[in-house]
C-alpha positions in Angstrom: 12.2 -9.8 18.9 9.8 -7.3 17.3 6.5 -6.5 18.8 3.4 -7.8 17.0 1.7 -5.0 14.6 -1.1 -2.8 16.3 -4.4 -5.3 15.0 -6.2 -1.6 14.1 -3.3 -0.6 12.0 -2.8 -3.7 10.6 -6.3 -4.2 9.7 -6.5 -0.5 8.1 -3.1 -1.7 6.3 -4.9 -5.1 4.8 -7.9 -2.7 3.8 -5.9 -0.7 1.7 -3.9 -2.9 0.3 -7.0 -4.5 -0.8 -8.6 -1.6 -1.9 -5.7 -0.4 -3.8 -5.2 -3.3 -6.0 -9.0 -3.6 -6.9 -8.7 0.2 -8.0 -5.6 -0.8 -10.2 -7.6 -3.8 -11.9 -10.7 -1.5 -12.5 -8.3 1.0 -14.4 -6.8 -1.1 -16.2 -9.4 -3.8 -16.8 -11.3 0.1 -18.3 -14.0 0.1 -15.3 -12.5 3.6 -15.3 -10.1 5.5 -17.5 -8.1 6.9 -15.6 -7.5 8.0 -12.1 -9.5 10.9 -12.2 -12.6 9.3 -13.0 -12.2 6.6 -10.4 -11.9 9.2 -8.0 -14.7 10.8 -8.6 -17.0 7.2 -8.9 -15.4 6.4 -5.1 -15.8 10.2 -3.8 -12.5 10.5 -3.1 -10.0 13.2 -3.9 -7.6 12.6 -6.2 -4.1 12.9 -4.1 -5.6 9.9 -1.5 -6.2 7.7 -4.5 -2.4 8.2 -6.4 -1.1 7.4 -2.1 -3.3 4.2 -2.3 -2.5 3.1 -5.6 1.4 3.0 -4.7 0.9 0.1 -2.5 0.4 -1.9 -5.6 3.8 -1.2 -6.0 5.2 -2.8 -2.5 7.3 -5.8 -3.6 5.8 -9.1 -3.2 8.1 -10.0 0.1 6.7 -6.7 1.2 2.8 -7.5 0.9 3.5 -11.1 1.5 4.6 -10.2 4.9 2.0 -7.5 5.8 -0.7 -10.2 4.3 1.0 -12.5 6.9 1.3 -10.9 9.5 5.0 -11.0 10.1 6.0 -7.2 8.8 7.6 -4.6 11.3 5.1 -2.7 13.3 6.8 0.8 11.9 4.7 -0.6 8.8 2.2 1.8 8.8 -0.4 2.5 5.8 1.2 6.6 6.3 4.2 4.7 6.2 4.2 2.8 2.6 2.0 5.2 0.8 4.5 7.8 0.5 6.7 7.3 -2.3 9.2 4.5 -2.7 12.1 3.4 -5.4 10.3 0.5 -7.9 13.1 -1.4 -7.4 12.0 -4.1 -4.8 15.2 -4.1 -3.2 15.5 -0.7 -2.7 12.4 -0.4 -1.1 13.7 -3.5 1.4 16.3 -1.6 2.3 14.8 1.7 3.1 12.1 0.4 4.7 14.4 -1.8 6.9 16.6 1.1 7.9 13.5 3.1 8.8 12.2 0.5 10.9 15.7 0.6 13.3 
């Protein structure tokens, strides 16, 4: 049995993901052009934004288990924001061999 996720990483984790998918709908909904300028409305740099915005590209198992509560507690926001493949079960199955 797996221990339950760390409630302040989780909660940073749930943040983000948030955070990340609202940025994606302002670019692409034209809030913002592009990246660049949403960085600079949000004050942040650039490089933290492009880590953020890959969450929006966890698979929906992925974010439906971090949403519920029931992902691995090596799920860390360091964790999914580096890059992964875009092919949902690729990313299951690194992220599952990371997590032994």
């Amino acid at each position: 049995m797996q221990a339950p996720p760390n409630p302040r990483t989780e909660n940073a984790l749930l943040k983000a993901l948030a955070r990340a998918h609202r940025w994606r709908k302002q670019i692409e909904d034209g809030e913002y052009a592009s990246i660049t300028e949403l960085t600079r409305a949000k004050g942040v740099n650039d490089s933290y934004a492009r880590r953020l915005l890959r969450l929006t590209l966890l698979s929906p198992e992925i974010i439906d288990a971090i949403l519920g509560g029931k992902h691995h507690p090596d799920f860390t926001l360091d964790r999914l924001s580096r890059p992964l493949p875009l092919k949902w079960d690729l990313q299951r199955a690194i992220l599952l061999l990371a997590s032994r």
